[in-house]
N, C-alpha and C positions, 0 to 999 in steps of 0.2 A: 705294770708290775715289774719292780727289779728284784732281784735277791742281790744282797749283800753278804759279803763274809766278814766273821769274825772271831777269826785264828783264837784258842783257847789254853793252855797248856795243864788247865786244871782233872782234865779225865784222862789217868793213866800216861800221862807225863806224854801225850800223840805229839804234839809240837812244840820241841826242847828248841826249834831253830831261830834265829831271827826272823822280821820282819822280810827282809832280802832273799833272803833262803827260802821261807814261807810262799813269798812268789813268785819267784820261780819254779819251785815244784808244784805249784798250783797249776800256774800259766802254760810252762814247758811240760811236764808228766803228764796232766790229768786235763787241761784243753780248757778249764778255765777263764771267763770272759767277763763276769761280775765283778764287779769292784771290792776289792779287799783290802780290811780295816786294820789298823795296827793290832797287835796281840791285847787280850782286853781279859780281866777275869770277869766270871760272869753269876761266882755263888762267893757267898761270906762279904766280910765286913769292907773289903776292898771293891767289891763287885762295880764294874763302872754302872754309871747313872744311868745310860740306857737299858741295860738287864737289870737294872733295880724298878725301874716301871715299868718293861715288862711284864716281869715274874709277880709284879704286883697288881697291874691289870688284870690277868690271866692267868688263875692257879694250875698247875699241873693235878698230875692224878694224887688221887687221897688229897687233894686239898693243898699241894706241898706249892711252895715258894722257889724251890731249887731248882734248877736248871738240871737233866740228868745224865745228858751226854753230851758228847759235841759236834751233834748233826740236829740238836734241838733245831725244830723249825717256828718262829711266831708270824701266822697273816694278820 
């Protein structure tokens, strides 16, 4: 089992930083040790390719397609 991160800036605007910036405060602030993936969006027509088969493997609540925050977890 690994977790992966992948930094979002689409709910309430949480990471306006760079990639650089991003891990660093992961790594250095909050101890940090999984591997983290460049900023990625993760709803709408941009949404990279992996949260589009996600979200379409495994619907959230009501059915919905959308990712709803960004601490979404998928096993």
């Amino acid at each position: 089992f690994v977790v992966l991160g992948f930094p979002c800036n689409q709910f309430l605007w949480q990471e306006p930083n760079d990639e650089a910036a991003i891990a660093v405060f992961c790594s250095r602030d909050r101890g940090v040790t999984f591997p983290m993936f460049s900023k990625v969006k993760v709803n709408g027509p941009d949404a990279h390719p992996l949260y589009r088969h996600l979200t379409a493997a495994r619907r959230g609540l009501l059915g919905t397609r959308a990712v709803k925050w960004n601490f979404t977890k998928f096993l």
